[in-house]
C-alpha positions in Angstrom: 31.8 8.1 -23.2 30.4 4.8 -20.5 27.4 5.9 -18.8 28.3 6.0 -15.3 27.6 3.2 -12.3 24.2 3.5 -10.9 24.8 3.5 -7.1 24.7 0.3 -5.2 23.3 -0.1 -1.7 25.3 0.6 1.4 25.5 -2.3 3.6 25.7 -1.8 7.6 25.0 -4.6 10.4 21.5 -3.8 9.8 20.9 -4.4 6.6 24.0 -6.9 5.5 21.2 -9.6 6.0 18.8 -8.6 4.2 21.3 -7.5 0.7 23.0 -11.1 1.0 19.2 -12.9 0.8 18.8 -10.7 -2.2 21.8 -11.9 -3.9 20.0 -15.2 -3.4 16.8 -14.2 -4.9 14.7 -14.4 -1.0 13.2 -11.5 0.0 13.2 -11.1 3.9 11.9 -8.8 6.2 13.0 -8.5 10.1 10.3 -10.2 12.4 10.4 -9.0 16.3 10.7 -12.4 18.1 8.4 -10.6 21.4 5.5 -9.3 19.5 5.9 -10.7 16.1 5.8 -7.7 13.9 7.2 -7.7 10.5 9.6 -5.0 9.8 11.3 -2.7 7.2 13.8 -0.9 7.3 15.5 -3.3 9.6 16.6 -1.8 13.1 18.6 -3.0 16.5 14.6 -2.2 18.1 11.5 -3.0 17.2 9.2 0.3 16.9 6.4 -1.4 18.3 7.3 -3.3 22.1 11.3 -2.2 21.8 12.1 -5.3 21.9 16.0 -6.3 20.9 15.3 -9.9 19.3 14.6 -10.1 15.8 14.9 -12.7 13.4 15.0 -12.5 9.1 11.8 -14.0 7.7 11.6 -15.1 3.6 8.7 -12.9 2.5 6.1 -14.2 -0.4 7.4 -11.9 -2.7 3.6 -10.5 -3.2 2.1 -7.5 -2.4 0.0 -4.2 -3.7 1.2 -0.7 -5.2 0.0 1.7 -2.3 1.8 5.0 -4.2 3.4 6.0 -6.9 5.4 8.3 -9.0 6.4 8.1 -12.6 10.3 10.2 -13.2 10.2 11.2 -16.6 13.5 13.0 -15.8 16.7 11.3 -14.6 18.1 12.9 -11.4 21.1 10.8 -11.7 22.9 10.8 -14.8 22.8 6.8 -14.9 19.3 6.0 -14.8 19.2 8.4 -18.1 18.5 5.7 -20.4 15.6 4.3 -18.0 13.5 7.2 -18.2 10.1 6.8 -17.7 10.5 4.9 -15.1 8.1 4.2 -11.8 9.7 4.3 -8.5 6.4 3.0 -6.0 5.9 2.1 -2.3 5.0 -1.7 -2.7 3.2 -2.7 1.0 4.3 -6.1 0.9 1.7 -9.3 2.0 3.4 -9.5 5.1 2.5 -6.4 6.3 5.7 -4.0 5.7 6.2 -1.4 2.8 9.1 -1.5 0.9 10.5 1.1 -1.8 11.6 -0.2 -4.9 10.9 0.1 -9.0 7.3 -1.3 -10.9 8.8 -3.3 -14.1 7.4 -5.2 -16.5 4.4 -2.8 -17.8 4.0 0.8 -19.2 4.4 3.2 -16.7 0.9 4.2 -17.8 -0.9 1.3 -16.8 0.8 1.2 -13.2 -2.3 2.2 -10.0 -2.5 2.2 -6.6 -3.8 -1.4 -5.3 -2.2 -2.7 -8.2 -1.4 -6.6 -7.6 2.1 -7.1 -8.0 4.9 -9.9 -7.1 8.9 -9.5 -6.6 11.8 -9.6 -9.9 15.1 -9.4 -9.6 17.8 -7.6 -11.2 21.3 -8.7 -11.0 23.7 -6.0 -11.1 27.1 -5.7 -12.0 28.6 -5.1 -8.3 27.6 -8.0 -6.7 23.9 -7.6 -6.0 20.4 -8.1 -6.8 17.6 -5.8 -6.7 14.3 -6.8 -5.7 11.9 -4.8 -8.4 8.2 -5.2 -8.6 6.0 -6.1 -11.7 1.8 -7.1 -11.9 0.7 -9.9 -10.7 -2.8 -12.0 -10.9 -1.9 -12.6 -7.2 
């Protein structure tokens, strides 16, 4: 018996842009073009002046662990295999916090503050994942 598909990410006019820089390997973020705030998620208004403008901006790719969680149980049946795994809020150099997986080290070794710098996984359906492992930064 095949393992089944782990779920890929639903696109919408919001976040088409930033799914298609991933399959280039750029992680972006919106930027408001009135106040200049770095976003995530992406919206149609910027949370902080409502402003409607926004432009994608590549991101450094660099940021710090500010939480954590390590899954030693799968609550999908395809991310079976992966267990332990670390699923972390990463705030990103740029300012915005994204959620996304800490690879590249024991699970054990993973801490808040924790330099770390994008990866990328390419999956199957057409996509790349941006994932997070340490860094010197």
């Amino acid at each position: 018996m095949t393992a089944p598909a782990k779920p890929a990410p639903r696109l919408n006019a919001d976040s088409r842009p930033f799914w298609e820089a991933c399959r280039s390997h750029r992680l972006q973020v919106q930027q408001c073009t009135a106040c200049g705030l770095a976003r995530w998620p992406p919206a149609f208004l910027c949370p902080r002046c409502h402003g409607k403008e926004a432009q994608w901006r590549d991101c450094s790719g660099r940021g710090r662990v500010y939480s954590y969680v390590v899954y030693h149980k799968a609550f999908h049946p395809a991310f079976k295999t992966d267990v332990p795994y670390v699923v972390a809020i990463v705030t990103l150099a740029e300012g915005p916090c994204l959620v996304s997986n800490i690879v590249g080290c024991d699970p054990s070794e993973v801490y808040c503050e924790m330099p770390v710098e994008v990866t990328w996984a390419d999956r199957p359906a057409g996509f790349s994942l941006p994932l997070f492992k340490p860094s010197n930064m």
